[in-house]
N, C-alpha and C positions, 0 to 999 in steps of 0.2 A: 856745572852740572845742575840739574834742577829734575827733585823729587817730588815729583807734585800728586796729593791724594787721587787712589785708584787709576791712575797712569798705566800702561801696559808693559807688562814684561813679557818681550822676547828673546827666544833662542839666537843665535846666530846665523840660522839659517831663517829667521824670520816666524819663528812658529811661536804660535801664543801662549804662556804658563802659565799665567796670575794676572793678579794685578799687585798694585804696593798698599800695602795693610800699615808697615809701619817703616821707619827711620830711626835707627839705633843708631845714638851716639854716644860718645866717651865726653862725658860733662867736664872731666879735668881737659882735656885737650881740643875739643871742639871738635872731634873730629868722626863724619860718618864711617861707623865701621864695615853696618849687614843692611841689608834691606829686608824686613819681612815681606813674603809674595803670600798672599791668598791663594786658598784650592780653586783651580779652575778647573778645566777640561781635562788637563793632560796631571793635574796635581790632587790628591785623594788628603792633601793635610797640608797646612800651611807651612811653608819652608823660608829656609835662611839663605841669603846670598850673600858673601862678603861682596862688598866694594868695588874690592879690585879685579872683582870679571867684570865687572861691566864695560864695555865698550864708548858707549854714548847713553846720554841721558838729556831728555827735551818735556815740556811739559804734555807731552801727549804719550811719549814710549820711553821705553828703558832696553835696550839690548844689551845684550852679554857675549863674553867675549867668543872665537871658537872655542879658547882651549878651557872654556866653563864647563863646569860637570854636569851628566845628566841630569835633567830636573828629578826624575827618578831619585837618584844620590844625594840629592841636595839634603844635609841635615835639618829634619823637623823641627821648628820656631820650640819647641814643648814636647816632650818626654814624659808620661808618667809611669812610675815604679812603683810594685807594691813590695815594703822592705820586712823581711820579719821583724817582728818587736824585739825577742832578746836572742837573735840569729839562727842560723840555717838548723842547726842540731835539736834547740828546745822547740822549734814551730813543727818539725817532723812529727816528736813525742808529742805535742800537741795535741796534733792534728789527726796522731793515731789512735789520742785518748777521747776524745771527744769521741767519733764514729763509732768506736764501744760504747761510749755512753748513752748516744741516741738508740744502738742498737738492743741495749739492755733495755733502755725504758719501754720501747714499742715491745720487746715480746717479753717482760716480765708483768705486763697488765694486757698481754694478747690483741695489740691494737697493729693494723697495718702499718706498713712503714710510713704509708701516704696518710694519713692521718694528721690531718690538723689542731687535732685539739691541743691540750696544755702540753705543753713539754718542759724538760727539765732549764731551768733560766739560760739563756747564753753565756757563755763564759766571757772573757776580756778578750779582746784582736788580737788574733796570731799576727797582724801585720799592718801594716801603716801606709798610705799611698802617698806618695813625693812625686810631684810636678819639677822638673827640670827643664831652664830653659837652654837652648843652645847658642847663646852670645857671651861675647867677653864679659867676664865679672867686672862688678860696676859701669856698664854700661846699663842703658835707658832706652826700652824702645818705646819712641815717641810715636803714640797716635795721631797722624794726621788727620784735621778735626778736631785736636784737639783745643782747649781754652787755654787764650792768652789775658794775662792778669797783669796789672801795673805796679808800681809801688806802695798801692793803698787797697791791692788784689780788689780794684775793681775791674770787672771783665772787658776788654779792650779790643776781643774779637776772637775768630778762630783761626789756626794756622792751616794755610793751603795749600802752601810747598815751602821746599828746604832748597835752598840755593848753597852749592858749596864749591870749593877750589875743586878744578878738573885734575889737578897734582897729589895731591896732601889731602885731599877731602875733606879740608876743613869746612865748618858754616858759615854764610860770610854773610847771611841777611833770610830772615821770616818771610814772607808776604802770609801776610794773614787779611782775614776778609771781618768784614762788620757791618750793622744796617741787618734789615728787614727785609725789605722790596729791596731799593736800588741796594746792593753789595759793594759799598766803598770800600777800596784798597789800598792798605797802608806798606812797605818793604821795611820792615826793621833790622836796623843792625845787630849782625851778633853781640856786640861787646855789651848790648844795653840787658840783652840774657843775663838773670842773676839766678837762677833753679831752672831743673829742667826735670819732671814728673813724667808720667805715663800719660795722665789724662789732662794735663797741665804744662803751661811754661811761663814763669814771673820772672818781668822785667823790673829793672833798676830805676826807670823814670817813671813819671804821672801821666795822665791821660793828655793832659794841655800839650806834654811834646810830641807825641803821637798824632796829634790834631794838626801838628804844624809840619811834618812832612808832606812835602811835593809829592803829588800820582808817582808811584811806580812806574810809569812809561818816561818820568824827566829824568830819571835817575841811570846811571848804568849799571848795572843790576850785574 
């Protein structure tokens, strides 16, 4: 299978969702779990696909399977809640004490409600906002695009798809790009992976053995 940045995902019936934002993987096991898809047309928020609906995967599309759920359904990449501070009962009292208070200050010195001037100081958050995201705990969704770092984290290029088992889903090889103008292309093996970041992935070896892989087209990838 080969996930390669901003790639197409489609429906089963051929309709277009997204694109691929990211590739989450499980760092203890190598193995891709979700796909992030990008808001496109038919998506208002970027969403999560497991894996295992996908049907086929090329470096130009991603299709899912029929019995995938509607893009609709598909659970949001990111969740954010606002949590009361010290729970449900004290934020009520709160929140009832304070609107007396503003409404005492405005007509105990006869000023509109809409009145901007000084008010009484703000109190502490009745509540706290938490970002959740919707993938396996300890999993990594890697940025494709993102930098690849060597042994001595000097920058060795960026990653431009995920290659992995059409079984198991595991990662079996990086191609990542480098260069300026011409974009020379190296295929890393997985096993040379030592960290796998958001906006990063460091390898085990130095730049010299990166140098000395064959094109990616002598390789069987």
């Amino acid at each position: 299978m080969h996930f390669r940045e901003n790639a197409a995902v489609l429906t089963f019936g051929g309709e277009k969702i997204g694109r691929i934002d990211r590739v989450v993987i499980d760092p203890a096991t190598g193995e891709v779990t979700h796909l992030v898809v990008k808001k496109g047309l038919l998506l208002t928020k970027d969403k999560v696909v497991p894996v295992d609906q996908i049907d086929a995967a090329t470096e130009q599309r991603v299709s899912l399977k029929k019995s995938a759920a509607d893009p609709d359904v598909l659970p949001d990449f990111e969740e954010t809640q606002h949590i009361p501070v010290a729970g449900i009962e004290e934020f009520k009292r709160r929140e009832a004490e304070d609107a007396q208070r503003v409404m005492w200050y405005h007509t105990r010195i006869n000023l509109p409600w809409w009145n901007t001037g000084p008010a009484p100081s703000p109190p502490k958050p009745l509540f706290v906002k938490e970002t959740q995201r919707n993938i396996p705990e300890g999993t990594i969704p890697l940025k494709e695009g993102a930098k690849v770092l060597d042994a001595e984290d000097n920058s060795v290029g960026d990653i431009e798809e995920v290659y992995a088992e059409p079984e198991e889903h595991r990662v079996t090889h990086l191609l990542i790009s480098r260069g300026t103008l011409a974009r020379e292309k190296k295929l890393i093996p997985s096993a040379w992976v030592k960290d796998i970041f958001e906006d990063s992935v460091r390898l085990s070896v130095k730049n010299d053995v990166i140098e000395n892989l064959p094109a990616p087209e002598a390789r069987d990838a």
